[in-house]
C-alpha positions as CSV (number, residue, x, y, z in Angstrom):
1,X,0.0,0.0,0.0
2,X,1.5,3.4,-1.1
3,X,1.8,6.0,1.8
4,X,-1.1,8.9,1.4
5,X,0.0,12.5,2.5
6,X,-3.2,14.5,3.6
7,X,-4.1,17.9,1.8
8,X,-2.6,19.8,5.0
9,X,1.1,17.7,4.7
10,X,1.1,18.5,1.3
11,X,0.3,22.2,1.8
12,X,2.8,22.0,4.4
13,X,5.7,20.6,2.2
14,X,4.9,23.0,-0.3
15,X,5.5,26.2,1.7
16,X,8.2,24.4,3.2
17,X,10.0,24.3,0.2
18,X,8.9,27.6,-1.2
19,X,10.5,29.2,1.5
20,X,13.4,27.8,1.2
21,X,16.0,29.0,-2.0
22,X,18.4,26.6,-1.1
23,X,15.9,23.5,-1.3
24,X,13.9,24.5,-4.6
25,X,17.4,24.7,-6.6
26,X,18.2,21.4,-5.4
27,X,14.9,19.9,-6.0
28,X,15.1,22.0,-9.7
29,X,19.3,20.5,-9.9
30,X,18.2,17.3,-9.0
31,X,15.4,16.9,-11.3
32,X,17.5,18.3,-14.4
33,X,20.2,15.5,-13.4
34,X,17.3,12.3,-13.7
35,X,15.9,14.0,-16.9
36,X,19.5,14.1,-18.5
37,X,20.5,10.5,-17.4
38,X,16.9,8.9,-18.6
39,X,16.9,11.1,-22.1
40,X,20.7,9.9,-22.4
41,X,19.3,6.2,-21.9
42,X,16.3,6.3,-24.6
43,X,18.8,7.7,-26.9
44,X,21.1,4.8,-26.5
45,X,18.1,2.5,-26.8
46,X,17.4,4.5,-30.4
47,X,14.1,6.0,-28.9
48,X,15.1,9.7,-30.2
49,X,12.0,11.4,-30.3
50,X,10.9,10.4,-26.7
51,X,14.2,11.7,-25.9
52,X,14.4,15.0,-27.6
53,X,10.7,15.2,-25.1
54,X,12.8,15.0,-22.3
55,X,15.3,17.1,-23.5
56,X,13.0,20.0,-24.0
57,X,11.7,19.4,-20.5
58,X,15.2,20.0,-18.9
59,X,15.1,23.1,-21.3
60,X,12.3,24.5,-19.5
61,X,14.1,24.3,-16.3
62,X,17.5,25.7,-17.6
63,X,17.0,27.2,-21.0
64,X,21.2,27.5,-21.0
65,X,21.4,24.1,-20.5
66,X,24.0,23.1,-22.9
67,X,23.9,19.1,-22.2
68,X,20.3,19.5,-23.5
69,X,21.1,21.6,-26.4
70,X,23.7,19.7,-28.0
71,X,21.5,16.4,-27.4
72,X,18.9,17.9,-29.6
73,X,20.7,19.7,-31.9
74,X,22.4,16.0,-32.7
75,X,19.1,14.0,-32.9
76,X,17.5,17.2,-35.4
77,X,20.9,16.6,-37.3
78,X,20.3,12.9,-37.8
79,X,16.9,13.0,-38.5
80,X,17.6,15.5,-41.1
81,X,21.2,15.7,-42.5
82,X,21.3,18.2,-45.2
83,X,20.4,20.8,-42.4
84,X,23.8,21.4,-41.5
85,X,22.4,25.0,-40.1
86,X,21.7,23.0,-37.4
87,X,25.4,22.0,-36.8
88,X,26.7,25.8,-37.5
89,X,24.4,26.4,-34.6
90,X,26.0,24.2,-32.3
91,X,29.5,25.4,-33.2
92,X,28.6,29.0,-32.7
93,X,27.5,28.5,-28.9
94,X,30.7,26.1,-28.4
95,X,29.1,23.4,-27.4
């Protein structure tokens, strides 16, 4: 049986952590960290598009992200080869 949090514990935990910097970055780090690794792991199992999903998602969260970046700037490159715009884009932001 999964453990149920009442309304109140969640409303607690929530102000908890919104009042605390220090614990929303990690919880924001942290959650960048599992997206990379299980993106990183549908790519090697040739699941690309669910990937790039993921990708986008850590995007949200760190638009700068350059991990995320140069994963789907690689997957648009293979999928479509003869945009090498894509590439040049890549190379600009020295990635």
């Amino acid at each position: 049986k999964k453990p149920t949090l009442s309304t109140t514990e969640i409303n607690a935990l929530y102000n908890q952590i919104s009042e605390n910097e220090d614990l929303k970055y990690r919880i924001i780090y942290d959650a960048i960290e599992t997206y990379l690794l299980y993106a990183n792991e549908l790519t090697l199992n040739s699941k690309y598009s669910e990937a790039k999903e993921i990708y986008l998602k850590v995007l949200n969260y760190d638009s700068s992200n350059k991990e995320a970046i140069k994963r789907i700037t690689l997957i648009d490159f293979n999928e479509n080869k003869k945009d090498f715009s894509l590439i040049l884009i890549v190379l600009h932001i020295g990635i």
